[in-house]
N, C-alpha and C positions, 0 to 999 in steps of 0.2 A: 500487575496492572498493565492493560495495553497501551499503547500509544495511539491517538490520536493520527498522526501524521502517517504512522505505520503502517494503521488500518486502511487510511486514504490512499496510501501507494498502491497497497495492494489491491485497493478496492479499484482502481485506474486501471491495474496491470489485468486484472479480472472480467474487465468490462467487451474487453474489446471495444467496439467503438467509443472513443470517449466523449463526455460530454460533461462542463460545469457540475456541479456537486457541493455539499459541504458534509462533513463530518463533524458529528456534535458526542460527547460522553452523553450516557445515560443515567448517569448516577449511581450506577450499583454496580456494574462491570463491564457492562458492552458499549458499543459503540454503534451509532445510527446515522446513515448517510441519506443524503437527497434523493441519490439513483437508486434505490431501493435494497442497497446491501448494505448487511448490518453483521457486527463480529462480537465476540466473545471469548473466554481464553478456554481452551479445552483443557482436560482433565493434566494433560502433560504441561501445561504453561504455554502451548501453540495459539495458535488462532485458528476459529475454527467460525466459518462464514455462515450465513441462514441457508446460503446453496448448499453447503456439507461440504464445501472445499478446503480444508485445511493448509495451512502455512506452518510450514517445522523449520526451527531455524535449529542449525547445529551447533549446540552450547559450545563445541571447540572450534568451530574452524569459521562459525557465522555464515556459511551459505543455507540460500534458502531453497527450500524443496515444497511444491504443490500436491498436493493429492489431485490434482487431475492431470497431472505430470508436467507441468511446467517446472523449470531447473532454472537454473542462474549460474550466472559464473563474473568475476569481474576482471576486465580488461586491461593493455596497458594504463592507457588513460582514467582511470579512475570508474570508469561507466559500469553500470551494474548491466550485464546483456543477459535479460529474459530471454528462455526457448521461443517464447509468442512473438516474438520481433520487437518489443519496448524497453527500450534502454533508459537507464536512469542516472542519472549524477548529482548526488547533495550537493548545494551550495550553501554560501553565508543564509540564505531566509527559509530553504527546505529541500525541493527534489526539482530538478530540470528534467523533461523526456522528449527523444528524438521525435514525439509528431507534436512539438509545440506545447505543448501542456506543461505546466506546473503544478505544486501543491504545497502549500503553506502552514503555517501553524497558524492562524490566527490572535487565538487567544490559548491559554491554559486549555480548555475542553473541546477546542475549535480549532478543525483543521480543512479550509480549501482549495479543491482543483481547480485548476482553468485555464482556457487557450491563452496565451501570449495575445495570440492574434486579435484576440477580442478586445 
């Protein structure tokens, strides 16, 4: 089963410019955002986007890998550093990112992004 929250990171990290969003389950396996991207678990247990972009995480070591080649790696600090320039760090209520954005769990099937700023 995907994650809610997970989908929403990604669907942040995928956007390029970000903007507010919400992430809701669909009831049967995928997940459905506001910004118009939506996921589902590919045949390996990945995520795999309506863009065709896939997210593979590695069962052993937990980094994550893009099929349109974005890479991760995580820093002293804790920060998760995307190749695209968006850094990420869980806190107590979900993910913090270096351009102001959060994303939260809302509820059980509800996960939202959004500026600080706002």
């Amino acid at each position: 089963m995907l994650s809610v929250l997970e989908v929403a990171v990604f669907a942040l990290v995928l956007m390029g410019q970000p903007e507010a969003f919400t992430c809701v389950t669909d009831g049967i396996d995928g997940i459905n955002c506001t910004n118009g991207m939506s996921a589902s678990p590919d045949e390996n247990g990945d995520i795999r986007f309506r863009s065709g972009v896939t997210v593979i995480k590695d069962r052993r070591t937990g980094t994550l890998s893009f099929s349109n080649g974005i890479t991760t790696h995580m820093d002293v600090a804790g920060w998760v550093q995307f190749s695209s320039g968006v850094s990420a760090v869980r806190d107590n209520w979900g993910f913090r990112f270096n351009n102001g954005f959060v994303c939260r769990q809302t509820a059980r099937d509800t996960a939202k992004c959004y500026s600080k700023a706002k």
